[in-house]
N, C-alpha and C positions, 0 to 999 in steps of 0.2 A: 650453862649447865648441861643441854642437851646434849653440843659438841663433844662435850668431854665425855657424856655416856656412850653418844655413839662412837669416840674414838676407842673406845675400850670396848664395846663390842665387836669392834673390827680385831683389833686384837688379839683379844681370846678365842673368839671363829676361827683366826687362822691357826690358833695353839690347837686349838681341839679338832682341826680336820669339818668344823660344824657348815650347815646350809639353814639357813632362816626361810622360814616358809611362812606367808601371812595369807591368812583366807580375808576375800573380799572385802567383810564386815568389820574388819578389825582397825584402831584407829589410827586415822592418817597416819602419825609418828612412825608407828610399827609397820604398816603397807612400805614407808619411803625406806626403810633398814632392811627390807628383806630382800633376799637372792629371787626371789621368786612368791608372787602374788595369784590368786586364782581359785577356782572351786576347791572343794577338800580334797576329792579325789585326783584329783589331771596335779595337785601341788605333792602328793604320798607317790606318784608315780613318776612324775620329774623328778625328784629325791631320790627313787631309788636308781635311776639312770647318772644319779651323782658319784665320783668317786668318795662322798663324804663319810667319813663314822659318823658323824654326831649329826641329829637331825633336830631344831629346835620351831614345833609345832607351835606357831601364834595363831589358834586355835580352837575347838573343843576336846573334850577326850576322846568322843569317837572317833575325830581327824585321827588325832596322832595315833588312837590304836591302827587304823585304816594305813597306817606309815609303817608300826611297828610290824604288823603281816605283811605287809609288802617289803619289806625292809628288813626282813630277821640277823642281819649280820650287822646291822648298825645300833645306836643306841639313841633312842626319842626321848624327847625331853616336851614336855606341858610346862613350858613358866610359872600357870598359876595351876597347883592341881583341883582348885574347885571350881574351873571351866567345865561346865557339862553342857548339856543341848537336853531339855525338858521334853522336846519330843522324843528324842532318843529313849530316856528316861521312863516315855510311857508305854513301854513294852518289855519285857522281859524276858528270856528267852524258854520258861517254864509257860511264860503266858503262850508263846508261840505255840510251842509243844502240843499245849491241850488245845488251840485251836486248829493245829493238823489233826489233832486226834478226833474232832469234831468232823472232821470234812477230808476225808481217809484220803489217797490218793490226788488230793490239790496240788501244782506245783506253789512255790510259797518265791513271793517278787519281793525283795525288802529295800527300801531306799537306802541311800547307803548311810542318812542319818539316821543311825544305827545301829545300837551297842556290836561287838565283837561275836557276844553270845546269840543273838540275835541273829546277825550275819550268818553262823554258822549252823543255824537251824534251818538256812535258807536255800534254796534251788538255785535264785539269782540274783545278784545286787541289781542296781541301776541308780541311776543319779535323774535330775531333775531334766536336764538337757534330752538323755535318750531313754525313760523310761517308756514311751511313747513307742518306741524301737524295740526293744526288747520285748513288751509284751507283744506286739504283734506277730514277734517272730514264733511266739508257744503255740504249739498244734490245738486246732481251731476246737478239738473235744475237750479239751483241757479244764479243768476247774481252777482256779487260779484265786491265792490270796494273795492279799496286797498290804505291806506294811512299812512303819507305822503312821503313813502320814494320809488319814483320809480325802484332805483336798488334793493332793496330786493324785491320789486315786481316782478322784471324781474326775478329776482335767483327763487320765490315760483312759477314762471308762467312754466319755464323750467323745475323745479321737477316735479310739480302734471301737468302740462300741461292743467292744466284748466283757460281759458280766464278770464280777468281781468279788469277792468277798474282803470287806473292808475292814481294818482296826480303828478305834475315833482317836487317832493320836493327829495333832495336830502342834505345831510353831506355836506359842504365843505372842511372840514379836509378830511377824506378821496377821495374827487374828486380831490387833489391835487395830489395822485396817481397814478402814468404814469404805462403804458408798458414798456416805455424806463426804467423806473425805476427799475421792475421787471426783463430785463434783464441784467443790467448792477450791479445790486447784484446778480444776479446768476452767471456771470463772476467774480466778486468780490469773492463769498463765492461756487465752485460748491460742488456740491450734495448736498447743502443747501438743507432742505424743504420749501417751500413757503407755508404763513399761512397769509390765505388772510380772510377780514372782505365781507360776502355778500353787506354790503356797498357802496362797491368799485364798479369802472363801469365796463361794459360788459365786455372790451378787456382787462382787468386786471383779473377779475375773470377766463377769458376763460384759462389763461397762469399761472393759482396759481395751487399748487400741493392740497391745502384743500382750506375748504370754512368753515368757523369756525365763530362763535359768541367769547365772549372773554373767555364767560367760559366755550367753549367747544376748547379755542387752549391753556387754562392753562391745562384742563386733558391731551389732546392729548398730549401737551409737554412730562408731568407727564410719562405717560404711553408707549410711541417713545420709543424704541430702537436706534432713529436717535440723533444725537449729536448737530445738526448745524441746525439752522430756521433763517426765512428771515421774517421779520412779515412786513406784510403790514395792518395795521391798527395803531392807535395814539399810538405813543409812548411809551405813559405813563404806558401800561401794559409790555414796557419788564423789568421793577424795580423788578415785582410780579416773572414775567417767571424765572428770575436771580436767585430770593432768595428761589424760590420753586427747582431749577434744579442747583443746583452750578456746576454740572459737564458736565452744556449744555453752549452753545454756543448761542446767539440770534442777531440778528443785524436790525436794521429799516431800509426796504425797502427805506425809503429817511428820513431825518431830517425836509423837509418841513410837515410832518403828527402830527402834532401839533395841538388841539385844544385851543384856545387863553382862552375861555369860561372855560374850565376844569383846567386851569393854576390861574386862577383867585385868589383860594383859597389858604394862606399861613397860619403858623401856626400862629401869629398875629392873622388874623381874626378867627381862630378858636377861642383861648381865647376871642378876645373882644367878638363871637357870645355868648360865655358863660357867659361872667360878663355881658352884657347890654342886655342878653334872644332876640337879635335880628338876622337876621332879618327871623319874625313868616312868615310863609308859610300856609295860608289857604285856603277852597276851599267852596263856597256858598252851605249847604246843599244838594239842589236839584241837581246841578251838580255833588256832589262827590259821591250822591245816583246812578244814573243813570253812571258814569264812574265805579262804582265798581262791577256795575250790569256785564259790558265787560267783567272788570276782570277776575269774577265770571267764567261766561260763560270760557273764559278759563282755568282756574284749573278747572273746571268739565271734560275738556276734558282731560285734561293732569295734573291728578293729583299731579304726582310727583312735588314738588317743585323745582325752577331754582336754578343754584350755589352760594352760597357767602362763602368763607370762613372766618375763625377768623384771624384778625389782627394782630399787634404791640399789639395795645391799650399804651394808654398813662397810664402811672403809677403815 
């Protein structure tokens, strides 16, 4: 049954001009079909580097807006449109509003999980890989808010040691991440490495051997000497970590690290997003001007582009 779905994925991608993008955490099936696997952002920016019209986010909605402003000449597709990201969700761009309006002249850092509106009330994006970069680079008088994700906040505040003003939005897939967890896979697996998401909260980070974004614990993998990891972040990346290291070892800090949102998406809805061109991801002008203006601002600091690499792809 599968063959026949992905043969007819392949198919209609080449009728529609389309490019399949699958982030990290999305299930095996969907990682092996896609043109391109990888963070949300380094996958919206390879895309746009595509000669593709049709770009089909296996995803959340923030990805694919993050596609559709970087993209405005193509047309994005969400397979399922009730993929959201919760943290994303717990900020709103009226909530931002009033909190520059509390702390007048702050520049405002927004991770780039994200809403659009949100983005666009911001100074500068950043991703989990180079927030740590970014904010060092803000002049040292600066006030500086940080949204919406408190614990990468807490991770960028302990690097550069520059004070912050925080929102309490936080992952729930990763806050299901214990200590106990942490230690009772290291009893499980010892010498393991621990490869932990900044994500995650204090007392987890404090007891991880790395602190890694996703595409910087697929290099690390890659490049280790070490054999055996303990990934404490969703799941769904150690399909990628497996197929890139056959000679490694990787184990889920817990089975509870599951994103429900990221699961969403099955080959099924890929095809129907391709035969019924749904569901379109767009983003009101003005908003996606002012969201890519963030962007912007960061690739001028850190030019180098973020990770994604090439897929399955469906044939």
């Amino acid at each position: 049954m599968n063959e026949q779905l992905i043969k007819k994925i392949g198919q209609l991608k080449a009728e529609r001009n389309a490019v399949i993008l699958a982030h990290n955490y999305q299930p095996g099936e969907i990682q092996d079909i896609a043109d391109f696997t990888g963070d949300s952002l380094a996958l919206s920016i390879k895309a746009a580097a595509t000669d593709a019209e049709v770009i089909v986010f296996c995803g959340v909605k923030f990805m694919a807006e993050t596609a559709a402003i970087l993209s405005p000449g193509k047309t994005v597709l969400l397979p399922d449109k009730n993929a959201g990201c919760p943290m994303a969700d717990m900020m709103t761009g009226e909530q931002l509003r009033e909190l520059k309006r509390k702390h007048p002249g702050a520049l405002v850092v927004c991770y780039v999980n994200s809403s659009a509106e949100v983005k666009a009330e911001s100074d500068y994006c950043c991703t989990s890989a180079n927030a740590v970069e970014v904010v060092e680079s803000l002049p040292k008088d600066s006030k500086i808010i940080f949204v919406p994700d408190q614990h990468l906040g807490r991770f960028v505040i302990e690097k550069t040691g520059r004070e912050m003003i925080l929102w309490p939005g936080y992952c729930p897939t990763h806050a299901f991440i214990t200590e106990d967890d942490i230690e009772k896979a290291r009893e499980a697996h010892p010498g393991a490495i621990v490869m932990a998401h900044p994500e995650c909260n204090e007392p987890v980070k404090a007891i991880s051997d790395k602190l890694l974004s996703t595409g910087q614990m697929l290099k690390f993998a890659k490049q280790s000497d070490a054999k055996r990891f303990i990934i404490a972040t969703e799941t769904g990346i150690i399909h990628t970590l497996k197929k890139e290291n056959p000679d490694k070892e990787f184990y889920p800090v817990t089975t509870r690290a599951i994103c429900p949102n990221m699961k969403r998406i099955t080959l099924d809805k890929v095809l129907w997003s391709l035969e019924d061109m749904h569901y379109k991801i767009t983003v009101p002008a003005d908003i996606a001007a002012r969201a890519k203006n963030a962007l912007e601002k960061m690739v001028a600091i850190l030019p180098a582009s973020p990770d994604a690499s090439r897929g399955g792809s469906a044939k």
